[in-house]
C-alpha positions as CSV (number, residue, x, y, z in Angstrom):
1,X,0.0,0.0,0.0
2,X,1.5,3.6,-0.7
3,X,1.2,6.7,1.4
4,X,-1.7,8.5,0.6
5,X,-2.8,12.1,1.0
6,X,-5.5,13.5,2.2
7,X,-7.6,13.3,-0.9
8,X,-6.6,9.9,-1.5
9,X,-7.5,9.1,1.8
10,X,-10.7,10.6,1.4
11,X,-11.6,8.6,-2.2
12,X,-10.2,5.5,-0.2
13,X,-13.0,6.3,3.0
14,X,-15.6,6.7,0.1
15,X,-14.8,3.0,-1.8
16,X,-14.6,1.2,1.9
17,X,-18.1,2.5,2.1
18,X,-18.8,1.6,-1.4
19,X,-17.9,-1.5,-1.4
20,X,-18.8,-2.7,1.5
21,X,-22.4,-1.3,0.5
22,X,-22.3,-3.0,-2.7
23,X,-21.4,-6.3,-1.3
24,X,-24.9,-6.2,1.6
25,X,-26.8,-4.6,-1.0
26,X,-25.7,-7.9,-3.3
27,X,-26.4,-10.4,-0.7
28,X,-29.8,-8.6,0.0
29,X,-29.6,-8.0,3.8
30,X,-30.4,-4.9,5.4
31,X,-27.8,-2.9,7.5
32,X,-30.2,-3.9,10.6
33,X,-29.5,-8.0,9.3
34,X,-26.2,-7.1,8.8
35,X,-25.4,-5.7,12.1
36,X,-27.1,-8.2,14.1
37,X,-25.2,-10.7,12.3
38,X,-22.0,-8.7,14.0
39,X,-23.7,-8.0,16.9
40,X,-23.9,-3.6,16.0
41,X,-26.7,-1.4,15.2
42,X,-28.0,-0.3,11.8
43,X,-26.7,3.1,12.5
44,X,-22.8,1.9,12.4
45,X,-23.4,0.2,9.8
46,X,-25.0,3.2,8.1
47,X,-22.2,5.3,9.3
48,X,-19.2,2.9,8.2
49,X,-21.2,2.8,4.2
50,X,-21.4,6.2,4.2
51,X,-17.8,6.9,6.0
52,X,-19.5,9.6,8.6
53,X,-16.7,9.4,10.7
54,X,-13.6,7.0,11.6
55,X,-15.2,3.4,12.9
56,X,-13.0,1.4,14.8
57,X,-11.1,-1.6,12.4
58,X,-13.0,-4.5,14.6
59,X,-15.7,-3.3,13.0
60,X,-14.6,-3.0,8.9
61,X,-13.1,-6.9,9.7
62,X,-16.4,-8.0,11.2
63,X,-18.4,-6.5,8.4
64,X,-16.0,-7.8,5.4
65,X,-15.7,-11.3,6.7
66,X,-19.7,-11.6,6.9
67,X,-19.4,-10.4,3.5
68,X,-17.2,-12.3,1.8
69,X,-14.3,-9.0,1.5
70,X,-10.7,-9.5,1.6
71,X,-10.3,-7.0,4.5
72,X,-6.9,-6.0,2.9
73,X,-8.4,-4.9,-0.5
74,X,-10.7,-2.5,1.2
75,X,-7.3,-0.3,1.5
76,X,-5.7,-0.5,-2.2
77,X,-7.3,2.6,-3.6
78,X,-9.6,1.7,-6.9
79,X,-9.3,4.2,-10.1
80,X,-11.6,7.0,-10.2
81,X,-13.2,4.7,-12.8
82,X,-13.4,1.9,-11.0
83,X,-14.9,3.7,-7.7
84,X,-17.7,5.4,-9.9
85,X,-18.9,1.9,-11.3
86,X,-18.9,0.7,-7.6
87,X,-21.3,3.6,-6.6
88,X,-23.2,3.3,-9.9
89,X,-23.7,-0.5,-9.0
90,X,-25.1,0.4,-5.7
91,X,-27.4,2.6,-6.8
92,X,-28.8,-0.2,-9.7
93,X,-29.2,-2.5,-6.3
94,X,-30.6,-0.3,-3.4
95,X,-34.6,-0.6,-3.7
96,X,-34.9,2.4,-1.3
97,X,-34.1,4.8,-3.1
98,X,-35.2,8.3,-2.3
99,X,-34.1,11.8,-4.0
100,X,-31.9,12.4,-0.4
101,X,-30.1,9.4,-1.6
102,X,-30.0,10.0,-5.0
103,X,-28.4,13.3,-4.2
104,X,-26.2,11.3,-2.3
105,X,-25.1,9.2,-4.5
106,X,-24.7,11.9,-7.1
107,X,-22.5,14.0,-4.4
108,X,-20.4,10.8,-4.3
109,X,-19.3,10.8,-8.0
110,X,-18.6,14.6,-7.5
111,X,-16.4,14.0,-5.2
112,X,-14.6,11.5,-7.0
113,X,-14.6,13.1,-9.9
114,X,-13.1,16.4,-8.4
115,X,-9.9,14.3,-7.8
C-alpha cells in the first residue's frame, strides 16, 4: 500500500463504504440484518457505508468477513473509474431509493470526480 494524501484518503473512505455497500446490498440483507449478524446497530453500519466518521477496524473486519471482503483490499485505492462503477452499481441495487439518496449518490461521483 502507498502513502496517501489527504484526498486519497478521502476517495479510499468513500470505496470502503462503497464497497462494502455494494457487497450487503448484493447479498440482499439490510444494514439492521447485517449488524445483528456482527452483533452492532444499523446506524454503524449506516455510518461505516457512508464513511460519517472514523469506525473502529474491529468493526470493517467484522463486516468484510460476513461479506465475503478481503479486508486487505478495502485499503488498495480503486481508479476513479473503477470507484464510480462501484457507486453506480449500488445505486442499480438499493430498492430504497429516495431523492436524499440519490443526491447522495450523485454528491459521491462529485467528489470523485473532483480528484
Amino acid at each position: 500500500m502507498g502513502k496517501y494524501g489527504t484526498k486519497e484518503l478521502e476517495l479510499l473512505n468513500i470505496q470502503i463504504g462503497c464497497v462494502l455497500k455494494l457487497a450487503r446490498l448484493k447479498k440482499g440483507i439490510s444494514q439492521e440484518d447485517l449488524g445483528l449478524l456482527i452483533e452492532a446497530d444499523k446506524t454503524k453500519i449506516a455510518r461505516l457505508e457512508k464513511y460519517a466518521h472514523a469506525t473502529n477496524w474491529n468493526t470493517i473486519y467484522l463486516v468484510s468477513q460476513e461479506l465475503n471482503i478481503n479486508f486487505c483490499s478495502l485499503f488498495t485505492l480503486k481508479s476513479k473509474k473503477e470507484i464510480i462503477s462501484i457507486v453506480e452499481e449500488c445505486i442499480k441495487l438499493d430498492t430504497k431509493l429516495s431523492a436524499m439518496k440519490i443526491k447522495y449518490y450523485e454528491s459521491l461521483k462529485s467528489i470523485i470526480l473532483k480528484y
